[in-house]
N, C-alpha and C positions, 0 to 999 in steps of 0.2 A: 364245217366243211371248208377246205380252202376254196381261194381263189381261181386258182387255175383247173380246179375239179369243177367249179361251177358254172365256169368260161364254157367249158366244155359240153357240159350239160344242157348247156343254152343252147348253143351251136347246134347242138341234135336236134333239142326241141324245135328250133325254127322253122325244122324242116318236114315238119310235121302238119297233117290237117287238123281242124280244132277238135273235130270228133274223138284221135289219138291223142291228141294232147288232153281231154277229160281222161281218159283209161290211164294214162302215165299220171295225170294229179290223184287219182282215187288210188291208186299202189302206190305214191308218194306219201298220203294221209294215211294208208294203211303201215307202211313201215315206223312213221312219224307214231302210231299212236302205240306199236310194239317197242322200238326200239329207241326213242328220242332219246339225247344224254339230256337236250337241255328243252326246259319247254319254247315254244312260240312265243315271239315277241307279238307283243299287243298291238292288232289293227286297229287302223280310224274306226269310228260308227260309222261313217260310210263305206267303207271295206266290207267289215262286217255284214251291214246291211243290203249289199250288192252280192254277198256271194251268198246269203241265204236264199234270197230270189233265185240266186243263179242255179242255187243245189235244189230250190223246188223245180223250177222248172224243167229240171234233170229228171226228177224226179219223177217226172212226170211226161218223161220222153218226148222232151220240144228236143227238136234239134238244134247241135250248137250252133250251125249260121240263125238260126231263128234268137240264141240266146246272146250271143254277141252282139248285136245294137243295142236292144234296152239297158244290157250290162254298160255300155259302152257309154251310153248317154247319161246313165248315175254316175258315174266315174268320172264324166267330163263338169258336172256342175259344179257352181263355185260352193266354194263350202263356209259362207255366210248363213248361221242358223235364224238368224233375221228375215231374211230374203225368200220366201217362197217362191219355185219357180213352177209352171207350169210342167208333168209330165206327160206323154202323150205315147199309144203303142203304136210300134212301128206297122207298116200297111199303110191298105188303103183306107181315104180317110183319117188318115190317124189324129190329124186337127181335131174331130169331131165326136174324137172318144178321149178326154180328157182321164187321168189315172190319177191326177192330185188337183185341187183350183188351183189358182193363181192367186196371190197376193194383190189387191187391190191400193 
């Protein structure tokens, strides 16, 4: 695709709620898996691993404001496989419901 096709693309999509913008990536994956020329370049495992949760929880009819912070907060961590960090879900409480330990 060029560049100025995809400038474009963008531009639409911004101005979209996230709810429409899942309906535009599921007809995007649908076209991608008829018509691709070339295949998908290979995501991080934390790509990967953030958009699996993100397609269960679709899946499973969480709304996307509910699926945008936890998504948001895998995507923000450092990507040292060393380092365990705590995660925790978003609400209330959410301190108190840990979803991985912490590295000691």
């Amino acid at each position: 695709m060029n560049e100025h096709l995809r400038d474009r693309i963008l531009r639409k999509l911004e101005t979209l709620s996230d709810e429409r913008g899942y309906q535009v990536l599921d007809y995007v994956e649908f076209l991608e898996s008829r018509y691709a020329e070339r295949p998908s370049p290979n995501a991080s495992v934390f790509t990967r691993f953030t958009e699996a949760i993100e397609d269960k929880l679709r899946a499973g009819k969480v709304s996307a404001s509910a699926i945008a912070e936890p998504c948001a907060t895998i995507t923000t961590l450092p990507h040292d496989p060393g380092r365990a960090v705590p995660l925790t879900w978003p609400g209330p409480n959410a301190s108190e419901r840990p979803l991985a330990p912490a590295s000691t």
